[in-house]
C-alpha positions as CSV (number, residue, x, y, z in Angstrom):
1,X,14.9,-1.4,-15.1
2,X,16.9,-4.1,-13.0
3,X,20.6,-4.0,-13.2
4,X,21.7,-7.9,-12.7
5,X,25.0,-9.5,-11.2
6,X,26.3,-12.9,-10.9
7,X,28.8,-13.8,-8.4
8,X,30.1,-17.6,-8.3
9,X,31.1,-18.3,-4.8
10,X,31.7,-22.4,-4.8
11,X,30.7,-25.2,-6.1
12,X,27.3,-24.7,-7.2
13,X,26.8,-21.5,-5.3
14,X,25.7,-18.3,-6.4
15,X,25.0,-14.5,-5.1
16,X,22.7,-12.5,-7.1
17,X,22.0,-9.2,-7.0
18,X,19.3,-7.2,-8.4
19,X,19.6,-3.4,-8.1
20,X,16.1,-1.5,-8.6
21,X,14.2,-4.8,-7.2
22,X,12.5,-5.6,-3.8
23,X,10.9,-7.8,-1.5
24,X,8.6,-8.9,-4.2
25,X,10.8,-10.4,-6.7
26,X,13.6,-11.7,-4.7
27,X,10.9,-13.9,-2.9
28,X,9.4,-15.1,-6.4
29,X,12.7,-15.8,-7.9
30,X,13.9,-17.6,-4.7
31,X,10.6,-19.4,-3.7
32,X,10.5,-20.8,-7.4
33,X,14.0,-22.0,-7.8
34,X,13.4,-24.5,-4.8
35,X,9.8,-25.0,-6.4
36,X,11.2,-26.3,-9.8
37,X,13.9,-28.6,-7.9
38,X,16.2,-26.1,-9.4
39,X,18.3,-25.4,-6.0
40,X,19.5,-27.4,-3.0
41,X,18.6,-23.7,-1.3
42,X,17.6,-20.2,-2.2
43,X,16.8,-17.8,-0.3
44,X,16.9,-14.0,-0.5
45,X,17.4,-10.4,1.3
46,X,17.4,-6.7,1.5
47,X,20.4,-5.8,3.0
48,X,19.6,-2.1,4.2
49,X,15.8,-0.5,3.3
50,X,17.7,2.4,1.7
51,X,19.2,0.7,-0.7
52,X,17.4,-0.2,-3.9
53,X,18.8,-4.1,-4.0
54,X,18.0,-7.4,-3.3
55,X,20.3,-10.3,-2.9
56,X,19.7,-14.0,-3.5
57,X,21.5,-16.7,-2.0
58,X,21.4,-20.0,-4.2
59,X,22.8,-23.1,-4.1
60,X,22.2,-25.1,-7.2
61,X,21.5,-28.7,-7.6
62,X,24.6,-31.1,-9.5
63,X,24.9,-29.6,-12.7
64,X,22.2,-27.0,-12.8
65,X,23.5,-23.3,-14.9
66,X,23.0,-20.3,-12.6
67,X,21.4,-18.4,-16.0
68,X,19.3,-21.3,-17.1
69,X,18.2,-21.8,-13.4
70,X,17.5,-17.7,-13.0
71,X,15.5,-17.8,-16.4
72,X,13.4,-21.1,-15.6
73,X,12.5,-19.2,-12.6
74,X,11.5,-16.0,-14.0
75,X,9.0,-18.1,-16.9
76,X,7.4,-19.4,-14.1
77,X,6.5,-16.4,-12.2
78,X,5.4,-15.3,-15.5
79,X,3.3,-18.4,-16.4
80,X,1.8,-18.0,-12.9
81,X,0.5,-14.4,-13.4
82,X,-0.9,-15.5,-16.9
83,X,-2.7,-18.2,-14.9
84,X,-4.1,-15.7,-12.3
85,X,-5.1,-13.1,-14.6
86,X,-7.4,-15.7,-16.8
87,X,-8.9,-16.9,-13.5
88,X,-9.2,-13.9,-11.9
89,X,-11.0,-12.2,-15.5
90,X,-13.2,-15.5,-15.6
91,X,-14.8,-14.9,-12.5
92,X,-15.2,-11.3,-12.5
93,X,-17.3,-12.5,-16.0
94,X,-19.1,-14.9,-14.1
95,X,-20.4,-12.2,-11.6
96,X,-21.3,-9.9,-14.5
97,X,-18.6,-7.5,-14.4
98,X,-17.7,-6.4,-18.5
99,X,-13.6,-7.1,-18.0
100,X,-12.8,-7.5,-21.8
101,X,-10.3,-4.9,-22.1
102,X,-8.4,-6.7,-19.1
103,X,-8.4,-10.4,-20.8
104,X,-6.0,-10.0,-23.3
């Protein structure tokens, strides 16, 4: 389980950090902020391979909450791998494969 921290550090600027995360989701979370016009700039790292944390850089947009920013993001990761998984069953259907157990 992730262990979360917010750190305010100007106007509209933010650092993150996720213990028990990686790679994977500092990319997701930072790629969608700038997706969803949430942030001016995001953009994450792994400060040392032995440690278990990530750290995300953001700068919000005028008026944008860190949380509500940081949750927006995280539905829209989730709303993408929904998509996926529907596509990815459909065709694996089409080609005759017996997925139902997957498509819930």
């Amino acid at each position: 389980m992730a262990n979360v921290s917010i750190q305010k550090r100007g106007p509209n600027s933010y650092i993150v950090e996720v213990r028990g995360e990686d790679h994977t989701l500092g990319n997701l979370i930072a790629t969608k902020l700038m997706e969803l016009g949430l942030a001016k700039l995001a953009y994450y790292e792994v400060p040392h391979p032995l440690e278990d944390r990530l750290v995300i850089y953001v700068n919000l947009k005028e008026g944008v909450d860190i949380k509500d920013a940081l949750l927006k993001a995280a539905n829209s990761v989730l709303d993408d791998n929904k998509e996926f998984r529907r596509l990815f069953v459909e065709e694996l259907k089409k080609r005759g494969l017996d997925v139902e157990e997957w498509a819930e």
